[in-house]
C-alpha positions as CSV (number, residue, x, y, z in Angstrom):
1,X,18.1,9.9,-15.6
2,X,17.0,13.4,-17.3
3,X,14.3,12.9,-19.3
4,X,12.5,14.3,-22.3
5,X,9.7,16.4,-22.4
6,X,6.5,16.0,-25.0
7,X,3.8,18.8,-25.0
8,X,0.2,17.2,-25.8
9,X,-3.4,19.0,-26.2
10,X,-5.8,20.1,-23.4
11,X,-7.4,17.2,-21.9
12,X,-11.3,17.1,-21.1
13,X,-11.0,17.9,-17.0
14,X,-13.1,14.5,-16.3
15,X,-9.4,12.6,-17.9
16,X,-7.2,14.7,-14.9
17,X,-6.4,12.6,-12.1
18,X,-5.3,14.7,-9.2
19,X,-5.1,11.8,-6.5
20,X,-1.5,12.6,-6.1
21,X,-1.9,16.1,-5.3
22,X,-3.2,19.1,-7.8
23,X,-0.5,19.3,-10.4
24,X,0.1,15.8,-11.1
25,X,-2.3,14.3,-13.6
26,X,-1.1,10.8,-14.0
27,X,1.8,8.5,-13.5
28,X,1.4,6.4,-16.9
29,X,4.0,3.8,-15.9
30,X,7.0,3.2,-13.9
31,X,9.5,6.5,-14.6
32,X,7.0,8.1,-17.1
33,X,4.8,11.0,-15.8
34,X,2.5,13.5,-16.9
35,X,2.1,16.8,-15.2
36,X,0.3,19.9,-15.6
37,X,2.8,22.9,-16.4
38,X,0.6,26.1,-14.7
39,X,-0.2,29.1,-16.5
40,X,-0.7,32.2,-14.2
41,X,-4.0,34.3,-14.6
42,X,-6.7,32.2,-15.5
43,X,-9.1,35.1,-15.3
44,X,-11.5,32.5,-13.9
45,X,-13.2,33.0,-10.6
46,X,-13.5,29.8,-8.1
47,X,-15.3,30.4,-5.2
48,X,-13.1,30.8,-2.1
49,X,-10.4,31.4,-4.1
50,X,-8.4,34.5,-3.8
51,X,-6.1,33.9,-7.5
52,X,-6.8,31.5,-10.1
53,X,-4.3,29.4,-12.4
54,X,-4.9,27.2,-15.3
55,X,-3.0,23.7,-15.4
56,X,-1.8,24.5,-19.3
57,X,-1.3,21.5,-21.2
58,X,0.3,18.2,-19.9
59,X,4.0,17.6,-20.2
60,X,5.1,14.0,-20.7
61,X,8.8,13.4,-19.3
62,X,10.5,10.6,-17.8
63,X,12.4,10.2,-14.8
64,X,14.9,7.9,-13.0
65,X,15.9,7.0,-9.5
66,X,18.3,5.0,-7.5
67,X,17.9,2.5,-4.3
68,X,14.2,1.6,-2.5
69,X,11.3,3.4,-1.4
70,X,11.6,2.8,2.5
71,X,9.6,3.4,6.1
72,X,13.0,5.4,7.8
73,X,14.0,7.7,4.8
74,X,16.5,10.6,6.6
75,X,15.2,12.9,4.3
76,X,11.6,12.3,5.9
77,X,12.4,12.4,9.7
78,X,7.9,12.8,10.0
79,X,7.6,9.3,8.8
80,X,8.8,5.3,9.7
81,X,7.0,2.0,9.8
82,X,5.0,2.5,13.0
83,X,4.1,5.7,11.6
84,X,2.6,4.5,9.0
85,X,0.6,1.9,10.5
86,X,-0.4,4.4,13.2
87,X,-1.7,6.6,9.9
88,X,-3.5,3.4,8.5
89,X,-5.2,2.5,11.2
90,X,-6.9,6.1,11.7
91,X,-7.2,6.4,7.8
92,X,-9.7,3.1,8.9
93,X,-11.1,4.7,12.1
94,X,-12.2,7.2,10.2
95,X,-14.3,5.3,7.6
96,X,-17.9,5.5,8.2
97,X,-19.2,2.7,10.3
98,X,-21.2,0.8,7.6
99,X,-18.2,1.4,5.0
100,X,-16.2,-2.3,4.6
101,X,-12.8,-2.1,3.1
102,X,-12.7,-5.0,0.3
103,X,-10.7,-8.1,1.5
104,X,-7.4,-8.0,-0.5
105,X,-3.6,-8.3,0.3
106,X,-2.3,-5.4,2.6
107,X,-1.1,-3.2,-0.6
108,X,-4.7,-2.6,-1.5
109,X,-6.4,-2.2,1.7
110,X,-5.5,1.6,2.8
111,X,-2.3,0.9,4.6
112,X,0.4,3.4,3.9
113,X,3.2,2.6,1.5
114,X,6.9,3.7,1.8
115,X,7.7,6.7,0.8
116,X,9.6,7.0,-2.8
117,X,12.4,9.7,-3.1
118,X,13.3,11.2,-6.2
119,X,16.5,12.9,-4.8
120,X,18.6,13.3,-8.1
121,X,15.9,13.3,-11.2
122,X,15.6,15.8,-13.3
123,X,12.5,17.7,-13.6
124,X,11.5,19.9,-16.8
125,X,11.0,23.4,-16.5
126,X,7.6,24.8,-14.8
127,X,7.1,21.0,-12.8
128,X,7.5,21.5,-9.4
129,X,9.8,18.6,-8.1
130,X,8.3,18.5,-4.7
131,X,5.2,16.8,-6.3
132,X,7.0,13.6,-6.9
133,X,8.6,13.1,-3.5
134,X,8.0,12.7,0.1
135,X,4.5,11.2,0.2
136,X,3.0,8.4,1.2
137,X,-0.5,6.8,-0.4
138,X,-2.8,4.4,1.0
139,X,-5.4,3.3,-1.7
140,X,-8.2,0.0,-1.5
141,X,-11.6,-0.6,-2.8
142,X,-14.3,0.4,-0.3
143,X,-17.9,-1.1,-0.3
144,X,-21.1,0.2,0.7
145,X,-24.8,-0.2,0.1
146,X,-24.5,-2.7,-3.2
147,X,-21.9,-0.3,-4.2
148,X,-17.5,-0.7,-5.0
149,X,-15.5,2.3,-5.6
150,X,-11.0,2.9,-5.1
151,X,-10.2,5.5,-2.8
152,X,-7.1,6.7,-2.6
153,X,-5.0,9.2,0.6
154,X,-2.0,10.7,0.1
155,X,-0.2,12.1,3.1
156,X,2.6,14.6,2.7
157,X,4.8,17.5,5.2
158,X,3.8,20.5,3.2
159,X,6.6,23.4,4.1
160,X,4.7,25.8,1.2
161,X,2.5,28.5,0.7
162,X,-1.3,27.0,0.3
163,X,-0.9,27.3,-4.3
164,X,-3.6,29.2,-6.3
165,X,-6.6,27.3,-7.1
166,X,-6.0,25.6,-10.8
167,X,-8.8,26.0,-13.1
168,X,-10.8,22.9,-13.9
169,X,-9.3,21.2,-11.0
170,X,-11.0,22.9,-8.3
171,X,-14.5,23.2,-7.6
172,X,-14.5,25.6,-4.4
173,X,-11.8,26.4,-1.7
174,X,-13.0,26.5,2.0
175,X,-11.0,27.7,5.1
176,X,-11.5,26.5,8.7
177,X,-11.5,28.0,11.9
178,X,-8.9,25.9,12.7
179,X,-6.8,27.3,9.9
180,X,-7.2,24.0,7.6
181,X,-7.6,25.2,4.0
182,X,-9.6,22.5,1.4
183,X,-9.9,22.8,-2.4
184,X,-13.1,20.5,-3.4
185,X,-13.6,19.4,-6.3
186,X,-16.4,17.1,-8.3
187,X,-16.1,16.1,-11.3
188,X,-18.9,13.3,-11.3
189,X,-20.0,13.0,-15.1
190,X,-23.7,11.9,-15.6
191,X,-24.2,9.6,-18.5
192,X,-27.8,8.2,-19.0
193,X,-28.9,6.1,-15.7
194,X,-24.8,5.9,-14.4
195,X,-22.8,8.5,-12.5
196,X,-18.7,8.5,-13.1
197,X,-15.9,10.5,-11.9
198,X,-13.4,11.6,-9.2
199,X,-14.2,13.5,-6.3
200,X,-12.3,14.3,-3.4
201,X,-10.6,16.9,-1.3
202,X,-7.3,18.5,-0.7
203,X,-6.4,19.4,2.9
204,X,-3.9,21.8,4.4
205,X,-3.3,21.0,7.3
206,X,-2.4,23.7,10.1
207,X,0.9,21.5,11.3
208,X,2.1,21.3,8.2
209,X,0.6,18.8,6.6
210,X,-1.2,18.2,3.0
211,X,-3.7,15.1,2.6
212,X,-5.3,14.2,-0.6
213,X,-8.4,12.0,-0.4
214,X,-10.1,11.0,-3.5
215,X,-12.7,8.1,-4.4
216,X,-13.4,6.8,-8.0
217,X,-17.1,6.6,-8.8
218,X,-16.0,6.0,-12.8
219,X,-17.3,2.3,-11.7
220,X,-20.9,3.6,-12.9
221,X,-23.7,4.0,-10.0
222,X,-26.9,4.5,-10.8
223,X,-28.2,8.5,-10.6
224,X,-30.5,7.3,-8.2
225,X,-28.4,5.8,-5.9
226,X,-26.4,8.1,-3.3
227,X,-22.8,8.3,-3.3
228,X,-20.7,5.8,-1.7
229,X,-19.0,8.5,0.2
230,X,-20.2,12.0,0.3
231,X,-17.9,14.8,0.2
232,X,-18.5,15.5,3.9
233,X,-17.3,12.1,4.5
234,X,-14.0,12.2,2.2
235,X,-13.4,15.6,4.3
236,X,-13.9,13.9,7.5
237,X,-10.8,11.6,5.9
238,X,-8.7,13.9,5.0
239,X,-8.7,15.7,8.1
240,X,-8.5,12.7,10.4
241,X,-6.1,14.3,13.5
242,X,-4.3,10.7,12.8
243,X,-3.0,11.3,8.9
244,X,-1.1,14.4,10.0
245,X,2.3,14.8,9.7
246,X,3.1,15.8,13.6
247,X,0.4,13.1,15.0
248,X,2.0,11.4,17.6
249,X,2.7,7.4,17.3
250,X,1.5,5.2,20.2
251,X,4.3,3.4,22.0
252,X,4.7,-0.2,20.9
253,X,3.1,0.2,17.2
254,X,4.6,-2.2,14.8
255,X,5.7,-1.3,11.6
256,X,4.0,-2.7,8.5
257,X,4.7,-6.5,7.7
258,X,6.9,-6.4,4.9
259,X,5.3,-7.1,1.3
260,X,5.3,-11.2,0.7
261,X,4.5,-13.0,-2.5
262,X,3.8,-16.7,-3.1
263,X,5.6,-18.3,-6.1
264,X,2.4,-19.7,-6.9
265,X,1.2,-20.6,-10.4
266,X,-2.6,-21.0,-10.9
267,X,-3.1,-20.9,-7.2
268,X,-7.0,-20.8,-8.2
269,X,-9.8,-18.5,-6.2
270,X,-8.9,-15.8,-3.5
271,X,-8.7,-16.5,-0.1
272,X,-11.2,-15.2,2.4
273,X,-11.6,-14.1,5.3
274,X,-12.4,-17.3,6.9
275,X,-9.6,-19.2,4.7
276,X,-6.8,-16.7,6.0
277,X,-8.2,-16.9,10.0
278,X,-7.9,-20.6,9.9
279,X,-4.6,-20.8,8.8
280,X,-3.3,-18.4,11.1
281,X,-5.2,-20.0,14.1
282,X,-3.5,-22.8,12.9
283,X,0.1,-21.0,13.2
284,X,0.0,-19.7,16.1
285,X,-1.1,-23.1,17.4
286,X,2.1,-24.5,16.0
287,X,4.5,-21.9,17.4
288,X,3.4,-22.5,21.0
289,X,3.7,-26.6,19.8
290,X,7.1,-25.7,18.5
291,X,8.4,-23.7,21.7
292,X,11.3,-21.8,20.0
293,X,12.7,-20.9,23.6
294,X,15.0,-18.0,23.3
295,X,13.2,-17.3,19.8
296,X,10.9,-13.9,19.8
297,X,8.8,-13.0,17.2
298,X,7.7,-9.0,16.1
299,X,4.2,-10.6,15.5
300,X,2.6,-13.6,16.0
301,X,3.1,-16.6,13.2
302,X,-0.8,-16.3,12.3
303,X,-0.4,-13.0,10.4
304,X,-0.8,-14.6,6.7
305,X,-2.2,-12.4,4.0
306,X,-3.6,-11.9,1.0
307,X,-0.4,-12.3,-1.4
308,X,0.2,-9.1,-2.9
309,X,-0.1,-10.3,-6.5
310,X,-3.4,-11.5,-6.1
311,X,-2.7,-14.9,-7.3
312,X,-4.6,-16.2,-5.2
313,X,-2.1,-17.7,-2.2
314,X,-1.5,-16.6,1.2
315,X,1.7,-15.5,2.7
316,X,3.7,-13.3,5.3
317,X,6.9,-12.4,6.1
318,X,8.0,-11.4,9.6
319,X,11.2,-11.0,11.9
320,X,12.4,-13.7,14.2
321,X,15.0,-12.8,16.6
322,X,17.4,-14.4,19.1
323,X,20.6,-12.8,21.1
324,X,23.0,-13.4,18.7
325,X,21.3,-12.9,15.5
326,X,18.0,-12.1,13.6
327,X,15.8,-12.7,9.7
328,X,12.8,-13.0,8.2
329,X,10.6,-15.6,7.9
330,X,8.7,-16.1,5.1
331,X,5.8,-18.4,4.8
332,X,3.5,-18.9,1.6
333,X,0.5,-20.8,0.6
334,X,-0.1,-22.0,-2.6
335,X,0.6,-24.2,-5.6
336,X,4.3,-23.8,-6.8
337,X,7.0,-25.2,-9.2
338,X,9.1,-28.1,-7.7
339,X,12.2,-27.7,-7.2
340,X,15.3,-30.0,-6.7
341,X,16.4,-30.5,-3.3
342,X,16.8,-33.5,-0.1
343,X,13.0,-34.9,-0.4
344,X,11.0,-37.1,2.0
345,X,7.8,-38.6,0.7
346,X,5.7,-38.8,4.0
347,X,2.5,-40.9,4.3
348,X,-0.6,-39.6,2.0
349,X,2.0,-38.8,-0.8
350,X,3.2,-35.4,0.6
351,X,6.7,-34.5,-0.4
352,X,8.9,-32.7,1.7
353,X,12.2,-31.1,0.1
354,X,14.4,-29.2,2.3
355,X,16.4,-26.6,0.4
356,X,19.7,-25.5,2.9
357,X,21.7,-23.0,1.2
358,X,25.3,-24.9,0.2
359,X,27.3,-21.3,1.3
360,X,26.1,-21.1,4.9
361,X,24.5,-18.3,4.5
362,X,21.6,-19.7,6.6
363,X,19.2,-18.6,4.1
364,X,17.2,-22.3,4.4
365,X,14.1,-23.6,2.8
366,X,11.3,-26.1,3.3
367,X,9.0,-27.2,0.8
368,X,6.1,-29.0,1.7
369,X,3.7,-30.3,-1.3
370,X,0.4,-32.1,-0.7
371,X,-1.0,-34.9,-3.6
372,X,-3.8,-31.7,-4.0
373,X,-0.9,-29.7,-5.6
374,X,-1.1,-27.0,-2.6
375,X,2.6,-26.4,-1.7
376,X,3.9,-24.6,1.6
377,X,6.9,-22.9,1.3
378,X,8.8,-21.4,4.9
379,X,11.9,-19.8,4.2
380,X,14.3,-18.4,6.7
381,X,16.4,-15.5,5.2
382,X,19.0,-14.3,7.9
383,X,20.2,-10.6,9.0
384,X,22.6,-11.5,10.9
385,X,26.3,-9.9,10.4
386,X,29.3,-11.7,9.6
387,X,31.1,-14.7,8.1
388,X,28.8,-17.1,10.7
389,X,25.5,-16.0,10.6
390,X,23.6,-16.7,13.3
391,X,20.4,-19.2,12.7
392,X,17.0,-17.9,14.7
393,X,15.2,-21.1,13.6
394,X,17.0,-24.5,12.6
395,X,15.7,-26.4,9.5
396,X,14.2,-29.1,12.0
397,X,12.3,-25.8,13.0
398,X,11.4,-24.3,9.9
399,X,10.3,-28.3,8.7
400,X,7.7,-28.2,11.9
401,X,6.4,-25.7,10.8
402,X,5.7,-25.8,7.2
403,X,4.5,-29.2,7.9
404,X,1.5,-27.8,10.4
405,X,-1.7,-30.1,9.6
406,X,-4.4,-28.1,7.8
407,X,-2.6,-25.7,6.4
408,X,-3.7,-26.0,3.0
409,X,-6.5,-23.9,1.4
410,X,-8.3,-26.9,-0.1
411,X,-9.3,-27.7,3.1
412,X,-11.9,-24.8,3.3
C-alpha cells in the first residue's frame, strides 16, 4: 500500500524512541509509522563523532504488507527458529546475575520474534527502507533491586556504512579495538525525587551485524536509587558474541514454540511459576501414561506458558509427528465458552465434548470443563498432505490427555 506522508513539529528528544534503530522514532500502530527524515550538517559536535546530522522533523506515513512475519525468510538466509532461540538464550546469559526477567508469556520475556518483511511498501522520500525490515526484537520487563523497567534488543545484518551520529539522539560514539562502533545515548530526565527516560546503546558489530539495546526507566526511580542497568551493562548486551548475525547455532536447538492463546474469558489472576511447573509435571506424566508408540514429540508435553494475551490461562502448541504424517497440538488452560459438540458428563459434574471435524480434515478437538468453570481445551490441527490426512494422535488420545487429573489452575 503507498502511503501518505504528514510533516509534524520538532519533538522534545526525551518523546524519540530509537529502540528500533536511530531513525525510527515510533511505530504508532499496526502500518502507521513515524520516522525521522535527516538533515545533513548539523553543525553540532558529538563526541566520537566524526560528522553530525539532525533527525529534521518526523514524517507520518503508512505502510502495507502481504503474508507473515516468519523464522526461515529467504530474504534473511542469517536467521531461522533455532537461531533465534540460540540469540534468546545468550540475550539471557548475558543479563547480570541478580537481574530476573518478569514471569510473562514467551512474547514478553526476551525471546526473539520473527522477522517482518516489508518487501513491496512504499517508503516516502528521505526514509531509509532498510529500517523497517530484516530485524528481529526481543523485549520483557526486567527486575532488580525493588526496581521494573522494559528492555528491549533488536538484532539486525547490517551491510552499510556505520551513519553519522544524529543530533539529539546520540550522546557519544565509541570505537573498539575490536572494530565494534557504539553510539550511547541517555536521555534520563530528572523530575523532582523520580528519574525517567531511555537509555541504551547501538552496536556495530565487526561481522556485520547491528544490535540495539535499550531499557525504559520512564517507570520513575528514585534519584537515589542506581540504575536498574547501567550503561556498561546494556553494552555488555548488545555485544553479547551470541546476538550476532554470523554466531554459530548449537546442533540440536529447537526453534521457538509457536505463539498459543487460550480462548479464555475472565480466566482470573496470572499463572505463576509454580502454577505453570505443576501442570507441566503433570503432562509429561501423562504422555509416558499415554505411550503414543510410534508418536514423537519436538518437546516434551509439559512446555505450557503464559498465554500470550495475558488473560490469565496457560497454553502451548507443539509438533507431534509419526511416519506418515505430522500437526500441532495445542493445549490451553482456562475458562472458555461452551460449545456444541458429542458430550459426556463424567462423575463430579465435569463435561467432556469432543469436537471431530465433520470434513476429515483431522483437525479434532476435546473439551474438558470442570464444575469450577476451568475448561481444558487439546486440539490437534494436522500438516499432513493430501486428501487423507494422516492422524498423529487419535481422539481417544487427545481425550487422555485433556482429561489428566489436576490440570486445572484452581488447584494451586
Amino acid at each position: 500500500m503507498s502511503g501518505h506522508t504528514a510533516h509534524e513539529s520538532n519533538r522534545r528528544r526525551e518523546q524519540w524512541t530509537w529502540r528500533d534503530g536511530l531513525v525510527i522514532v515510533s511505530i504508532v500502530a499496526l502500518g502507521t509509522v513515524v520516522a525521522a527524515v535527516t538533515n545533513e550538517d548539523a553543525g553540532t559536535s558529538i563526541p566520537g563523532c566524526d560528522s553530525v546530522e539532525s533527525p529534521g522533523p518526523p514524517v507520518r506515513f503508512n505502510y502495507g504488507f502481504a503474508g507473515e512475519p516468519g523464522y526461515d525468510d529467504p530474504d534473511y538466509p542469517w536467521f531461522s527458529g533455532p537461531k533465534a532461540t540460540a540469540m534468546s538464550d545468550a540475550l539471557l546469559e548475558s543479563l547480570p546475575s541478580d537481574v530476573e526477567v518478569v514471569f510473562a508469556s514467551p512474547s514478553k520475556s526476551l525471546e526473539f520474534a520473527p522477522i517482518q518483511n516489508f518487501r513491496g511498501a512504499s517508503f516516502p522520500d528521505g526514509v531509509d527502507p532498510i529500517e523497517f525490515s530484516g530485524s528481529t526484537k526481543a523485549s520483557g520487563a526486567v527486575s532488580r533491586g525493588g526496581q521494573t523497567a522494559d528492555v528491549s534488543v533488536q538484532v539486525r545484518a547490517w551491510e552499510q556504512p556505520v551513519p553519522p551520529c544524529l543530533e539529539g539522539l546520540v550522546d557519544r560514539r565509541e570505537h573498539l579495538a575490536n572494530g565494534t562502533v557504539l553510539d550511547i545515548a541517555d536521555f534520563e530526565e530528572k523530575v523532582g525525587s523520580e528519574v525517567g527516560g531511555k537509555r541504551g546503546v547501538v552496536a556495530y558489530l565487526g561481522d556485520g551485524s547491528r544490535v540495539v539495546a535499550s531499557i525504559d526507566t520512564s517507570t520513575g526511580a528514585s534519584t537515589d536509587t542506581a540504575p536498574l542497568l547501567t550503561m556498561d551493562e546494556l553494552i555488555a548486551l548488545a555485544t553479547a558474541p551470541g546476538l550476532a548475525v554470523s554466531a554459530p547455532v548449537p546442533d540440536s536447538t529447537p526453534p521457538p514454540m509457536a505463539s498459543c492463546y487460550t480462548d479464555s474469558v475472565n480466566a482470573g489472576p496470572p499463572a505463576t511459576r509454580m502454577d505453570i511447573d505443576r501442570l507441566n509435571q503433570l503432562l509429561d506424566a501423562r504422555w509416558k501414561d499415554l505411550g503414543a508408540a510410534g508418536v514423537t514429540l519436538e518437546r516434551p508435553l509439559g512446555s505450557s506458558v503464559p498465554d500470550d494475551y495475558g488473560q490469565g490461562g496457560v497454553c502451548e502448541r507443539i509438533v507431534a509427528s509419526t511416519v506418515d504424517g505430522r500437526g500441532d497440538v495445542e493445549i490451553s488452560v482456562g475458562t472458555a465458552v461452551p460449545e456444541p459438540g458429542e458430550t459426556l458428563t463424567l462423575p463430579g459434574s465435569t463435561t467432556v465434548t469432543r469436537l471431530v471435524d465433520p470434513d476429515g480434515s483431522g483437525d479434532d478437538t476435546v473439551r474438558v470443563v470442570h464444575p469450577s468453570g476451568e475448561t481444558v481445551v487439546v486440539t490437534q490441527f494436522v500438516k499432513s498432505a493430501g486428501s487423507t490426512p494422516a492422524l498423529p494422535l487419535t481422539i481417544e488420545q487427545l481425550e487422555f490427555i485433556a482429561t489428566t487429573p489436576g490440570l486445572i489452575l484452581s488447584a494451586r
